[in-house]
C-alpha positions as CSV (number, residue, x, y, z in Angstrom):
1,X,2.3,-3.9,-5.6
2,X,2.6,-0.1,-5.0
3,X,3.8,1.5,-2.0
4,X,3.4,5.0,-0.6
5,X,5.8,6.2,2.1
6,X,4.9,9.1,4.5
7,X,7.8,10.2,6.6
8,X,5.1,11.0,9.4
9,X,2.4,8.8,10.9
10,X,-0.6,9.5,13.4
11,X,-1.8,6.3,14.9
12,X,-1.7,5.8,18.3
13,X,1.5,4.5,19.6
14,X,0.2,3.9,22.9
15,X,-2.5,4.7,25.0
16,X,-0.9,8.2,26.0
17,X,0.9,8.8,22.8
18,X,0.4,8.8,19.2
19,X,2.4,10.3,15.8
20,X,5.5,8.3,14.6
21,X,8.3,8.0,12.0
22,X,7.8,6.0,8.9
23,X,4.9,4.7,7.8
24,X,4.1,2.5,4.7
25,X,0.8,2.2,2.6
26,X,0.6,0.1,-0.3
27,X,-2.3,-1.2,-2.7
28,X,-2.1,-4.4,-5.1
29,X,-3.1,-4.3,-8.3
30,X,-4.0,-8.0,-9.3
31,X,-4.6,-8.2,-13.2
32,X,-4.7,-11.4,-15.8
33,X,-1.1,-11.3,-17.5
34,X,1.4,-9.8,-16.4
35,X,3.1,-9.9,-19.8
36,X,0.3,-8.2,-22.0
37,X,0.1,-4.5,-22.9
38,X,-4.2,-4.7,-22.4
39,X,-4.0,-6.5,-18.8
40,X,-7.6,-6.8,-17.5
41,X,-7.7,-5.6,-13.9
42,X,-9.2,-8.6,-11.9
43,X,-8.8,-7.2,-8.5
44,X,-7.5,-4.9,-6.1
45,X,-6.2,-5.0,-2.1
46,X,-5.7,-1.7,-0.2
47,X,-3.3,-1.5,2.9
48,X,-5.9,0.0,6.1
49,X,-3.4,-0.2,8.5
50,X,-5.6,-3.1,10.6
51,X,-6.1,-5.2,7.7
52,X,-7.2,-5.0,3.9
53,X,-10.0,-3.6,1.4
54,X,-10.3,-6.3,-1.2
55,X,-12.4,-5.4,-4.1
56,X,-12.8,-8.7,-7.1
57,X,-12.9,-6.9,-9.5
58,X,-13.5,-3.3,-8.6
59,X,-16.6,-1.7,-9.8
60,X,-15.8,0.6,-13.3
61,X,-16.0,4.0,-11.3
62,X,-12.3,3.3,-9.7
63,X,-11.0,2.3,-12.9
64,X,-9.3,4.8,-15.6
65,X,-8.4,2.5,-18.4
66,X,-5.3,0.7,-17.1
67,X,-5.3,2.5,-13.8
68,X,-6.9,2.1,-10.6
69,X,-7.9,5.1,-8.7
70,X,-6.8,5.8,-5.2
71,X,-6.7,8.4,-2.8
72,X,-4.9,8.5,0.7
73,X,-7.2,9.4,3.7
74,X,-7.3,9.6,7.4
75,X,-10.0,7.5,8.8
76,X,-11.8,7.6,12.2
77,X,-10.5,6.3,15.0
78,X,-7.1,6.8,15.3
79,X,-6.8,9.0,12.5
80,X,-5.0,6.2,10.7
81,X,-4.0,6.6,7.1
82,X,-5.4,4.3,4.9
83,X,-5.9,3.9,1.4
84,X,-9.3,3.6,-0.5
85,X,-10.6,3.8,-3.6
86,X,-11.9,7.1,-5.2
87,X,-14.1,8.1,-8.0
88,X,-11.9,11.3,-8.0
89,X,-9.7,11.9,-11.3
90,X,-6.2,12.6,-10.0
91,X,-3.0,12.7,-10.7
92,X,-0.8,9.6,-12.1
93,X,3.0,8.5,-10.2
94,X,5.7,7.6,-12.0
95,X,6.2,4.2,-11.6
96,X,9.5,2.9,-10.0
97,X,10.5,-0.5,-9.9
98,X,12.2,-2.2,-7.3
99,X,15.1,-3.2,-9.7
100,X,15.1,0.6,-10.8
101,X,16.8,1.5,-8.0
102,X,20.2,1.4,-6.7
103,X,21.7,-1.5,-4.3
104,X,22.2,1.2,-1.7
105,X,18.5,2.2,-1.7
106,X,17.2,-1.1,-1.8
107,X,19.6,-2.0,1.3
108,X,18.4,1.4,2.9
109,X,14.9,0.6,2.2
110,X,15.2,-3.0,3.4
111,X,16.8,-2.3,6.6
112,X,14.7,-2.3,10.0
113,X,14.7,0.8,10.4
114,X,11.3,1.5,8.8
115,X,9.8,-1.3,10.5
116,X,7.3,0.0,13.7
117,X,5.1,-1.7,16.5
118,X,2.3,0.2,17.6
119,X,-0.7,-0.2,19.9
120,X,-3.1,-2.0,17.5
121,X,-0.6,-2.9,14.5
122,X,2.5,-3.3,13.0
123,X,4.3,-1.4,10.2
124,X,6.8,-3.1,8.0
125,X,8.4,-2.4,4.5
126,X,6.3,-4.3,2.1
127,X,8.6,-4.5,-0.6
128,X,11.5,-6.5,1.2
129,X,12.0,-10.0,0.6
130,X,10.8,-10.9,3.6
131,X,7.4,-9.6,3.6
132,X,6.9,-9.0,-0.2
133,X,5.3,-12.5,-0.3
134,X,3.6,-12.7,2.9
135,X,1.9,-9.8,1.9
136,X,0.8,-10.9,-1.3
137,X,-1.1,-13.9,0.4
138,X,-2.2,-11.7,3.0
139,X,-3.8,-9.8,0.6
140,X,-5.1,-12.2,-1.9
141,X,-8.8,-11.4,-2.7
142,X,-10.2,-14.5,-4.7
């Protein structure tokens, strides 16, 4: 799982209100092994902020050799961010794992502070153990 935070979101908060602190994207990568170098990419789930995109597998045009491509957008109604696949080259993230970091951050980032109720949705952390797993069956595309 990768997650993008955006210190500012959009989506309506209420019917009179919208724009908010904190808000979390993230995307799964679901591949064969975890433990081999050559991983075949078997799927992929994007966070939409109302649900998920689940592509099994996704077509060769949003794949770059080991990488998936996505881009960040703001969709319709609502102007929620959401994630989706792009045939756009980009740029690559370093990659930082959960582990990586410091007992402080990870108690930072797992706190409720980042957690949010809005009109049509809710926003939580992914990557706390409490919704780390609830999200990976949420998002489960077989």
């Amino acid at each position: 799982m990768y997650a993008w935070y955006f210190p500012k979101g959009y989506e309506l908060i209420s019917i009179y209100k919208s724009g908010h602190r904190h808000l979390w994207r993230f995307a799964i990568v679901w591949i064969d092994d975890p433990t081999v170098d050559n991983s075949e990419i078997l799927g992929v789930s994007l966070n939409s902020g109302t649900g998920y995109q689940k592509r099994d597998p996704p077509k060769s045009k949003y794949v770059n050799g080991s990488s998936v491509k996505i881009e960040s957008y703001q969709s319709g109604w609502g102007f929620r961010a959401a994630l989706q696949l792009t045939k756009k080259e980009g740029e690559t993230q370093d990659l930082i794992m959960w582990d990586q970091l410091t007992d402080e951050a990870r108690e930072a980032l797992s706190s409720d502070v980042f957690d949010l109720e809005l009109l049509f949705s809710t926003i939580r952390m992914p990557l706390t153990d409490d919704a780390f797993t609830k999200v990976l069956k949420e998002a489960w595309p077989f």
